[in-house]
N, C-alpha and C positions, 0 to 999 in steps of 0.2 A: 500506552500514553495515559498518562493521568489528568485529572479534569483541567486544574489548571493549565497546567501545557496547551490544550487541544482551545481556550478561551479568543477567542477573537476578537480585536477592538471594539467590536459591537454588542457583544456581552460585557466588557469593561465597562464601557460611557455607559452601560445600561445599570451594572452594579454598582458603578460612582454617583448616577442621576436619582437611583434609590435609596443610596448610606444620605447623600446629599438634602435630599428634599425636606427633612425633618429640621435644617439646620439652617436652612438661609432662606429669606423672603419669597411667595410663590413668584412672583412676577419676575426673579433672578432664574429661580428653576426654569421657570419657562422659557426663558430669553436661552439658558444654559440648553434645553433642550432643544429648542429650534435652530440653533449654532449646529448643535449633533448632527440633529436629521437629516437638513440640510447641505453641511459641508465634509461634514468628519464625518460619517454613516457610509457617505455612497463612494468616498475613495479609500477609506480603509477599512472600513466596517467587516471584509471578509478577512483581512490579513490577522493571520495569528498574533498575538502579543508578542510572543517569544520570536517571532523572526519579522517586528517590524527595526526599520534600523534608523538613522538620521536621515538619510537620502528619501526616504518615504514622506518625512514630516516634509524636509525642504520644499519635496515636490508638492507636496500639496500647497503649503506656502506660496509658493512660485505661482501655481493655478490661481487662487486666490485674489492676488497680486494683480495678474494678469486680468482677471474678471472685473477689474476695478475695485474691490472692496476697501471700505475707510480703513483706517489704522484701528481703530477702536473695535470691529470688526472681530480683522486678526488679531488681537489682542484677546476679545474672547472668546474664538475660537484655540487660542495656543492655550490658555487659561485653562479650557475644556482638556485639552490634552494633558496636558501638564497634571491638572489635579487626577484625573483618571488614571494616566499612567504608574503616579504615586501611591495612589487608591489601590493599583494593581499591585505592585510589591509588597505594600503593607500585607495584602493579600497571600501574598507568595503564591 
């Protein structure tokens, strides 16, 4: 298995939160970080990249949701995802 293959969400948001930080206001990195650690860390942070699927994000979505959290929220918490995930393939 090769490095990438074996990456885990949690090394992703980690390798997207450091290409990131040089590029956008600290007070966004941070807000970007606490979204991480927070919500996206502790439900997918173990799962591999390569075997997370849509049903994973949904479900986290759904928890979220269910926690009550505002719109604006989940928007940057998907925003987190979303750039990281992209962040990951640029990667390969």
């Amino acid at each position: 298995m090769n490095h990438q293959t074996s990456l885990t969400v949690r090394d992703c948001v980690g390798l997207w939160l450091a290409a990131k930080r040089a590029t956008i206001r600290e007070s966004t990195w941070t807000d970007y970080t606490e979204k991480a650690k927070q919500w996206i860390i502790p439900r997918l942070g173990r799962t591999p990249v390569v075997d997370l699927r849509p049903e994973h994000l949904l479900r986290l979505y759904r928890v979220l949701q269910e926690r009550g959290l505002s719109s604006r929220t989940l928007c940057y918490v998907h925003q987190v995802l979303r750039q990281t995930l992209e962040h990951a393939v640029r990667l390969r």
